[in-house]
Structures are given as structure tokens and as C-alpha cells.
C-alpha positions in Angstrom: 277.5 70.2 121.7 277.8 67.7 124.7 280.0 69.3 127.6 281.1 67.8 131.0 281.1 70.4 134.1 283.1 69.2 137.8 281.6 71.1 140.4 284.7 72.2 142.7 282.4 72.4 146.2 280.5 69.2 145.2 282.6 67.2 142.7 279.8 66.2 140.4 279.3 65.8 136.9 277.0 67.9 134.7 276.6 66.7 131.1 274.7 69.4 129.1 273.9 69.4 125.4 273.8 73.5 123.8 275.0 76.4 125.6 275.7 76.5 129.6 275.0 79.7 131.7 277.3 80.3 134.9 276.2 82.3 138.1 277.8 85.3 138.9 280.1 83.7 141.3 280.7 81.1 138.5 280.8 78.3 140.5 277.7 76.5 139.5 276.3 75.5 136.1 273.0 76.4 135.9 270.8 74.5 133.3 267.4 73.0 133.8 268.1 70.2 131.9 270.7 69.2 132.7 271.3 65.3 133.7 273.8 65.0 137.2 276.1 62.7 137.8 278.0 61.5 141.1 281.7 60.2 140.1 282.0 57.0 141.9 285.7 55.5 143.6 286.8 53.9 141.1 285.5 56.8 138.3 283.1 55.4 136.6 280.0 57.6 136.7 276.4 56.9 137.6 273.3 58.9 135.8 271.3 60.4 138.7 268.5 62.6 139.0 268.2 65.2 136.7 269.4 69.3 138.3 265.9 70.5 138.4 265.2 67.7 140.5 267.7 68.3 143.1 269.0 71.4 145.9 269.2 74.4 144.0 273.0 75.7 144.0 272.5 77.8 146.7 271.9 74.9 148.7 274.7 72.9 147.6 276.8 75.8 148.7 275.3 76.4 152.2 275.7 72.9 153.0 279.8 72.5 152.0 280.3 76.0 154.2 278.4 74.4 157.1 280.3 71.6 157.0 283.4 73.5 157.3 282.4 76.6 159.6 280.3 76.9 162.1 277.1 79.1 161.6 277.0 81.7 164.5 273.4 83.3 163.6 270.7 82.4 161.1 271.7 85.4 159.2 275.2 83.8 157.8 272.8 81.6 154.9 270.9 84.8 153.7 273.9 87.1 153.6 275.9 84.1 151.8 273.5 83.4 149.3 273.2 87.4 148.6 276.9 87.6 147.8 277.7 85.2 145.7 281.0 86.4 145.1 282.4 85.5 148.4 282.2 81.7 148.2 285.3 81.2 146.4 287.1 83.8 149.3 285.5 81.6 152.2 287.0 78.4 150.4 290.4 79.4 150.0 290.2 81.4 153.7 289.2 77.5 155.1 292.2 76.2 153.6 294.9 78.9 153.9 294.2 80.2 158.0 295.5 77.0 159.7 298.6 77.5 158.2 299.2 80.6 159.9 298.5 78.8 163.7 300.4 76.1 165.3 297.6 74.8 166.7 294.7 73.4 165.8 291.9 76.1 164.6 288.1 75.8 164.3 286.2 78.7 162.4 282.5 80.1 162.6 281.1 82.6 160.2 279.2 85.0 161.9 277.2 88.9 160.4 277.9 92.0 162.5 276.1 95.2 161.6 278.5 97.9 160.6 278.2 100.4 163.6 279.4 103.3 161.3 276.9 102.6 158.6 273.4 101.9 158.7 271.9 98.9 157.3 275.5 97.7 156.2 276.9 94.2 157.1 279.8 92.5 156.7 280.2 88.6 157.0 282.9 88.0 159.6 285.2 84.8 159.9 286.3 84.1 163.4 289.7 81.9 164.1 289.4 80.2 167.4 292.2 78.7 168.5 294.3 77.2 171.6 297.4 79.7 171.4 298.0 82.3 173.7 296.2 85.3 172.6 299.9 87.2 171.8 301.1 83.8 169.6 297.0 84.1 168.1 297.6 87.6 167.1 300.7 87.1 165.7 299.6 84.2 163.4 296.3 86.8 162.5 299.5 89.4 161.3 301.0 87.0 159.1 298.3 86.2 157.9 297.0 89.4 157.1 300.4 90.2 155.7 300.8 87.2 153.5 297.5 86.3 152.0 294.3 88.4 153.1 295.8 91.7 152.4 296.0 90.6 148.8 293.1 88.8 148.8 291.2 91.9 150.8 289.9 93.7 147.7 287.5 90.4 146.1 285.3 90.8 149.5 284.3 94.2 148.3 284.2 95.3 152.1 281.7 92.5 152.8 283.8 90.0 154.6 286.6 90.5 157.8 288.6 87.6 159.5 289.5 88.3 162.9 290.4 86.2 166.5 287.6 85.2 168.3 
């Protein structure tokens, strides 16, 4: 059985023949033999280099998130790749926050030991913006109210957003 997987962070291709394993974010096919390839403009598709021969997933994912936040410390990478799960939260939190400002926003990622809690850490995405810090709050709010409230319980306490 010959099945096509599209990669929603990188937007390739996998063509696998048998049965195809998922990660436990299930985001990324995993299959060592698996044969990748890059859609082109006009959609045709061009056989590449085969997945054991390229970044591991982890990798893949590391690089779209730093390409869309900025890293604050060297710890964001490890604590990413250790929780899995919160990829497809840091995704949708890119897209969805600038609604909530009327302003242009930028966004880093940054860890922050729990003080309460020993050894715990939480993954925090800061909103920077332009607005006066009473508009800023008030767009964090809405926010809260309107999408991360809901969404709070899929970061299993790892993850916060808050003003910068």
C-alpha cells in the first residue's frame, strides 16, 4: 500500500509503501524508508533525498518555530523537542495573537523556572508590541477570553502567553 503524507510545518511529500508510524505530536511521519519529496510551483513533484538522509523531525520543527519566534535562551530547543505536544499550540498561538493587537506584534519564546516548583518549567510566549501597555493588556484579555482559555488545557501547564 503506497500512501502520500503533506507535512503541515514543511509542506513536503512522503510517499511510503506498508504501514506509517506518527509521533506523539502527530505531526511528522516517521519512516526510514521513506523517499521525500519537495512539491514544486506549479505541483509537480521532484524525488529528493530519501528521510533517513535528511534533519530529523525535530529539526524540521525547530527551524519553522525560529523562523517565526524569536528564541530568548538556548533552552527553548530542548524543552520544545521534550514536549512534543505543544507544537501544534505554538502554531495556531502564531497565527491567532495578532488578531487580538492593532498593531504590529513580534513574539519570542522564552523557559522560566516555576518559582513554586522545583525543577518545573514552563515555555512562555511573550507578545511585544507598540500599544500602550493599557490597550496591550486589553488585547492579552481578549485574547485570553476568546481563544487561550479554551485552548489552555492542551499545554498541560507547560506553556503561558503573556506581554513582554
Amino acid at each position: 500500500m503506497t500512501e502520500q503524507l503533506t507535512s503541515p510545518i514543511t509542506n513536503k511529500v512522503t510517499v511510503t509503501s506498508g504501514s506509517v508510524a506518527y509521533a506523539k505530536s502527530t505531526i511528522f511521519p516517521v519512516k526510514s524508508e521513506a523517499k521525500t519529496y519537495a512539491r514544486t510551483s506549479i505541483g509537480r513533484r521532484e524525488e529528493g533525498e530519501t528521510s533517513a538522509d535528511k534533519a530529523t523531525p525535530a529539526d524540521e520543527l525547530i527551524s519553522e518555530l525560529n523562523g517565526l519566534y524569536e528564541f530568548k535562551d538556548d533552552l527553548v530547543e530542548n524543552f520544545v523537542v521534550e514536549n512534543p505536544s505543544l507544537s501544534g499550540l505554538l502554531f495556531e498561538a502564531y497565527k491567532i495573537i495578532p488578531g487580538f493587537f492593532a498593531s504590529e506584534v513580534k513574539m519570542a519564546l522564552e523557559v522560566v523556572a516555576d518559582p513554586e516548583a522545583l525543577g518545573d518549567r514552563q515555555l512562555f510566549v511573550l507578545i511585544r508590541t507598540v500599544l500602550p501597555r493599557k490597550e496591550a493588556r486589553q488585547g492579552l484579555a481578549e485574547l485570553d477570553q476568546e481563544w487561550w482559555l479554551n485552548a489552555l488545557p492542551r499545554a498541560e501547564g507547560k506553556m503561558e502567553i503573556a506581554l513582554e
